[in-house]
C-alpha positions as CSV (number, residue, x, y, z in Angstrom):
1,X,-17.5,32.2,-6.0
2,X,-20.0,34.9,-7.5
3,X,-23.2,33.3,-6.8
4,X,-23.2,34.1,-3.0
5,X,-22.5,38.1,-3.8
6,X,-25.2,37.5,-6.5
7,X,-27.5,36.5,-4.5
8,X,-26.8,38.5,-1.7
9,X,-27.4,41.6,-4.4
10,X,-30.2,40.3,-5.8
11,X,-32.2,40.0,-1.9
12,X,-31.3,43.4,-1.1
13,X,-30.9,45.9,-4.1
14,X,-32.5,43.9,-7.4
15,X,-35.1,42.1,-6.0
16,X,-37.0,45.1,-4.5
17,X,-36.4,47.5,-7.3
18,X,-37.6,44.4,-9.7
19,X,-40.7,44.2,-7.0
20,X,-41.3,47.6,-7.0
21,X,-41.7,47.9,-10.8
22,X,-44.2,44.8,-10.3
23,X,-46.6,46.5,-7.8
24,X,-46.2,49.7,-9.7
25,X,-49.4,47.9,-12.1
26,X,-51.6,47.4,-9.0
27,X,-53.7,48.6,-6.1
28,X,-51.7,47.2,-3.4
29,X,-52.2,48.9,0.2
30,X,-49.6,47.6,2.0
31,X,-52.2,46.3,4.8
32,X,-52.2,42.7,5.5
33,X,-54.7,40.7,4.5
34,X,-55.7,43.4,1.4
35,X,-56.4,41.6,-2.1
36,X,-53.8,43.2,-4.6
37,X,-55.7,43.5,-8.0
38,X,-53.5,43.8,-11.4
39,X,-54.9,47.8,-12.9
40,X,-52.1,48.0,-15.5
41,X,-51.2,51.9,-16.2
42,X,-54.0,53.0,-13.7
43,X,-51.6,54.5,-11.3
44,X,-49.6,56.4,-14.0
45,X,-52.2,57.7,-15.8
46,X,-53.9,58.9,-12.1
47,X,-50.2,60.1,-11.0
48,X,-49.6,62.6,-14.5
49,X,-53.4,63.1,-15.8
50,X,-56.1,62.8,-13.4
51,X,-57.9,65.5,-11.2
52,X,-56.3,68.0,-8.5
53,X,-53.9,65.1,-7.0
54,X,-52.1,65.2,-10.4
55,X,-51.5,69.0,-10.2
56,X,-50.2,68.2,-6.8
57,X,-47.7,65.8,-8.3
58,X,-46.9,67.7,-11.1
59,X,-46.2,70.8,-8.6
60,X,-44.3,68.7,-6.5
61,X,-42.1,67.3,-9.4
62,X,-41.2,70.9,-10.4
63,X,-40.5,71.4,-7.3
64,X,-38.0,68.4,-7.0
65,X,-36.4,69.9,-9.8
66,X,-36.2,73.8,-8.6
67,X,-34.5,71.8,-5.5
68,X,-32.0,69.9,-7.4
69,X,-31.0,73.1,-9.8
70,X,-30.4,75.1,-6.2
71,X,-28.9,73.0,-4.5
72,X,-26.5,71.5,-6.7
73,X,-25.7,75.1,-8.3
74,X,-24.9,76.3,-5.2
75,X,-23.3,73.2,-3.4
76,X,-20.9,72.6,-6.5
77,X,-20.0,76.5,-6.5
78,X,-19.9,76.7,-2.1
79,X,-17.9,73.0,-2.5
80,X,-15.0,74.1,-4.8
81,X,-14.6,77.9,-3.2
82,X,-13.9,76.2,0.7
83,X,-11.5,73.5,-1.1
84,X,-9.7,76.0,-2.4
85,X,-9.2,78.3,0.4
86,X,-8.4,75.3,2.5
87,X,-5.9,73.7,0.7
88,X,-3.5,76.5,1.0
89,X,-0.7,76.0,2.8
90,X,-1.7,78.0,5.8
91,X,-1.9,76.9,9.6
92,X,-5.0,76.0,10.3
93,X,-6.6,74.9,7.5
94,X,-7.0,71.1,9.3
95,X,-9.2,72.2,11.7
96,X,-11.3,74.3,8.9
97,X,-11.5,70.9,6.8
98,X,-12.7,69.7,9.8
99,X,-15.2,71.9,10.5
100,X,-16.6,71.9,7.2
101,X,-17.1,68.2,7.0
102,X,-18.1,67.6,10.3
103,X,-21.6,67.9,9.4
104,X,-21.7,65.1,6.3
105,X,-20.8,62.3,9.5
106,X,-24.5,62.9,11.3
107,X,-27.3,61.7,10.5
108,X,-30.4,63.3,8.5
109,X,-32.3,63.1,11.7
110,X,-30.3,64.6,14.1
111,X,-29.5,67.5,11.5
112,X,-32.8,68.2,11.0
113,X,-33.3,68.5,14.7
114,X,-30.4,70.7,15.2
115,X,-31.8,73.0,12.4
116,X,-35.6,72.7,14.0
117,X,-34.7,74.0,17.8
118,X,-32.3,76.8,16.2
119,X,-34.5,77.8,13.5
120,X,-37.9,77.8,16.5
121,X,-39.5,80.6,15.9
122,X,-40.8,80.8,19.8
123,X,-37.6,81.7,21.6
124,X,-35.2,79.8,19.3
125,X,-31.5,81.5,18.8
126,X,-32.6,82.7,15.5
127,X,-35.5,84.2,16.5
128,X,-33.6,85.8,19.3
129,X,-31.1,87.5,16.6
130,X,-33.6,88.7,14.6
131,X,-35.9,90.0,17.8
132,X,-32.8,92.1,18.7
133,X,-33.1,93.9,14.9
134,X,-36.5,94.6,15.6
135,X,-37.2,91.6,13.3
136,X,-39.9,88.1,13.2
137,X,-40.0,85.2,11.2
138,X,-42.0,81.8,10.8
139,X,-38.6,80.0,9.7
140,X,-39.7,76.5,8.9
141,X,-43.5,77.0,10.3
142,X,-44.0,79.9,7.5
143,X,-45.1,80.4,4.4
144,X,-44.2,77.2,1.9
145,X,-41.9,79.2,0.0
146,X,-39.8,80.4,3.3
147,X,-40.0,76.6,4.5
148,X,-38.4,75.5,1.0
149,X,-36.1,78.1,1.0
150,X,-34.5,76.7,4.5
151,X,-34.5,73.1,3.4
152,X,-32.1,73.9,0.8
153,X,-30.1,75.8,2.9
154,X,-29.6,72.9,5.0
155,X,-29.6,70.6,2.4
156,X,-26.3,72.7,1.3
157,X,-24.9,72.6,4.9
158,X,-25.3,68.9,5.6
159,X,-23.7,67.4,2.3
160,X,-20.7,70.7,1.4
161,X,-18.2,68.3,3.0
162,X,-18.3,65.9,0.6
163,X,-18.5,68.1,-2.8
164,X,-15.2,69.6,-1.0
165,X,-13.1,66.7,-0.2
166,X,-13.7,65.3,-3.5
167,X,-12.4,68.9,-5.0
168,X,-9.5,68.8,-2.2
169,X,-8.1,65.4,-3.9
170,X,-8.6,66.6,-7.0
171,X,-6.6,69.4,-6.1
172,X,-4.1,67.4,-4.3
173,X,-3.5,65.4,-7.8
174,X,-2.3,68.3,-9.6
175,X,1.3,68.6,-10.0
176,X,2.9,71.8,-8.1
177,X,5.4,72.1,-11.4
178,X,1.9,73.0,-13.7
179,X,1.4,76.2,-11.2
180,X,5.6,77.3,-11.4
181,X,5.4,77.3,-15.1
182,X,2.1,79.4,-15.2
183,X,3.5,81.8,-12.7
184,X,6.9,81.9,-14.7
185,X,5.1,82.1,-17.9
186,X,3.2,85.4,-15.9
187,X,0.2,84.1,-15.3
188,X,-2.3,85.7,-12.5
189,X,-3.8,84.0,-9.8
190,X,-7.6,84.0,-12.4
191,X,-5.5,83.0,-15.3
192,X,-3.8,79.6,-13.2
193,X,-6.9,78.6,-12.1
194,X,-9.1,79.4,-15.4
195,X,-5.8,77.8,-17.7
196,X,-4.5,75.0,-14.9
197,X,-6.7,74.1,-11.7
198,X,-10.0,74.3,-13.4
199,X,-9.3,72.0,-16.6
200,X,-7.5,69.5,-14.9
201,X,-10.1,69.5,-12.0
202,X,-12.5,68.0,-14.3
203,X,-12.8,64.6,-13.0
204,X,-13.1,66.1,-9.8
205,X,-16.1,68.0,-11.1
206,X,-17.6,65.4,-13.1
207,X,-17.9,63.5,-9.8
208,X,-19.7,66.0,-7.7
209,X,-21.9,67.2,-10.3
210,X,-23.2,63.7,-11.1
211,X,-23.3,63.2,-6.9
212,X,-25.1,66.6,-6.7
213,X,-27.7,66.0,-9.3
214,X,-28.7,62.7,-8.2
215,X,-28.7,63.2,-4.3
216,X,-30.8,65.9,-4.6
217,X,-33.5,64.3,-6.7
218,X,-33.9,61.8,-4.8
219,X,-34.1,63.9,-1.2
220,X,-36.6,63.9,1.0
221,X,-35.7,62.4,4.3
222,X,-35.3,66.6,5.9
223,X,-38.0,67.3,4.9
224,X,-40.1,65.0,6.8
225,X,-37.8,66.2,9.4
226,X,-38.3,69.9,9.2
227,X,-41.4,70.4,7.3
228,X,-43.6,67.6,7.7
229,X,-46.1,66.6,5.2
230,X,-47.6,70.5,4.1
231,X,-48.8,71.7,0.7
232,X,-46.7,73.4,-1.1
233,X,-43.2,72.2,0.2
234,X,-43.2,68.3,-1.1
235,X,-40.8,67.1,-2.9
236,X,-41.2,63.6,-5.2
237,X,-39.3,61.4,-2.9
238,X,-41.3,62.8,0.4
239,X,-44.6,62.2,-1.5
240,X,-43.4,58.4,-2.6
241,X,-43.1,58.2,0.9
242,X,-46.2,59.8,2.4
243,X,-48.4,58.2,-0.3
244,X,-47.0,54.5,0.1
245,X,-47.2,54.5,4.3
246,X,-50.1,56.4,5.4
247,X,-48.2,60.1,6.9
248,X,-50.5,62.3,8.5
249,X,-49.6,65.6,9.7
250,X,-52.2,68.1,10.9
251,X,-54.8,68.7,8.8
252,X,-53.3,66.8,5.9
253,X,-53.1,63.4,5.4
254,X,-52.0,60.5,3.3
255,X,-53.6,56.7,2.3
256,X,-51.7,53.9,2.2
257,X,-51.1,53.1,-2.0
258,X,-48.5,51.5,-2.2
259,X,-48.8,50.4,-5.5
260,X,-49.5,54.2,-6.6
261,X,-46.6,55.0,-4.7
262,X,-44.5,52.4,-6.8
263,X,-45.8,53.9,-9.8
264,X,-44.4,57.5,-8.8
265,X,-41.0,56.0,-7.5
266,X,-40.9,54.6,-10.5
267,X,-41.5,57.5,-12.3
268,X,-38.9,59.0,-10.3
269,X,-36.4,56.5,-11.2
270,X,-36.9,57.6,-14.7
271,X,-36.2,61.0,-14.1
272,X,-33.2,60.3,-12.1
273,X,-32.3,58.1,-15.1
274,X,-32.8,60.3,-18.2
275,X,-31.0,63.6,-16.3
276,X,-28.2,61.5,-14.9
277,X,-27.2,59.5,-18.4
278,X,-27.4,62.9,-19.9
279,X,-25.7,65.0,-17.6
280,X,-23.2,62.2,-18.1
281,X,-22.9,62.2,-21.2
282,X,-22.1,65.8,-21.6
283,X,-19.7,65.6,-19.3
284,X,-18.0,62.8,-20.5
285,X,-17.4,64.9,-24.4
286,X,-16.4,67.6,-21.9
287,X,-13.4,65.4,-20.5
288,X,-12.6,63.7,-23.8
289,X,-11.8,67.6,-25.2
290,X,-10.3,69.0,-22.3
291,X,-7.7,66.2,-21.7
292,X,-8.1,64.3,-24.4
């Protein structure tokens, strides 16, 4: 009765990742009709060691992590400040929880083009705002930095739904008769949550943390949406996919390797793996001391 689900696995998630991990030791193109020669650590040792394209990768892989500190910093804090304020028992708050989440349900594409035509610096409603303080800015067509900067904003704004709903049924778990004694026992409003929400919240945050960490190392879709393929805003994930399917954008462009590109999602996959079983693991001694 397995097999079939095995199998079914195996086609779609195994067998590709086991593929990928193959290729990662040869020159493939990608383009039909290419021989595919076995080079061993060639694409690894080019990736980390070899010549201006490994500074790239090395600047784009600190980048990848500057984005995932960011945005999981400030999408965990932004997260568990909304669920809080909406689950008090106020009218309202439905329609609040609503708004919040409403962006998580659309897809990367169209909330990159939301973000493009409202972030266009030609006449876009941003642009508009800041005209009227006697203000101009590049937005996403600006310097790298400024680019960056707005990809984690929206990063943030697309996937703070989630991180909250997951702190709202945490917070929906914890027993109303916890907060009555603290209150009795003359606790303030800091000492319930430092003493009683936040401690037994911890599930709750050892869920969005891991989410957090993860999702964000391996994002790239927005920008290839917002940015396009420019110096000095890749991330690891964008330039696995540049590199393995041939993106050009203006001046800049990309070969098909999609055996280098193996190696670097592979490489990827490794850094997703050591900061993810480690993250885990602290938090797991966290949970085990806090409730035992």
């Amino acid at each position: 009765m397995l097999l079939p689900g095995l199998l079914f696995y195996f086609l779609i998630a195994l067998g590709p990742s086991m593929a990928t991990a193959v290729y990662s030791f040869t020159d493939a193109t990608g383009i039909k009709g290419a021989p595919i020669r076995w080079i061993g650590l060639d694409n690894y040792r080019e990736f980390l060691f070899m010549g201006r394209a490994s500074v790239d990768n090395l600047a784009a892989l600190q980048r990848t992590l500057i984005f995932c500190a960011a945005v999981t910093l400030i999408q965990f804090t932004m997260g568990l400040i909304v669920a809080l304020l909406v689950n008090q028992k106020l009218r309202g708050t439905n329609i609040f929880r609503t708004l919040y989440f409403m962006p998580v349900i659309l897809g990367v594409v169209i909330q990159g083009l939301m973000w493009s035509l409202f972030l266009y610096p030609l006449g876009g409603p941003a642009a508009k705002l800041l005209s009227l303080l006697g203000m101009r800015s590049e937005f996403l067509g600006g310097q790298p930095a400024e680019a960056f900067a707005w990809v984690i904003f929206i990063q943030i704004w697309a996937n703070m739904g989630t991180t909250m709903m997951i702190f709202i049924a945490g917070l929906q778990t914890i027993p109303s008769e916890m907060y009555e004694a603290a209150r009795i026992d003359g606790a303030n409003s800091w000492q319930v949550f430092r003493n009683v929400t936040w401690p037994l919240l911890t599930p709750s945050v050892n869920t969005n943390l891991l989410l957090n960490i993860i999702g964000s190392l391996q994002a790239w879709q927005l920008f290839l949406v917002l940015v396009g393929y420019r110096n000095g805003t890749q991330v690891l994930g964008y330039l696995i996919y540049a590199t393995g399917f041939g993106q050009t954008s203006g001046s800049v462009s990309s070969s098909f390797r999609q055996g280098y590109a193996a190696a670097a999602s592979i490489i990827l996959f490794l850094l997703v793996l050591v900061i993810g079983m480690s993250v885990q693991y602290i938090l797991q001694r966290r949970e085990a001391r806090i409730l035992g």
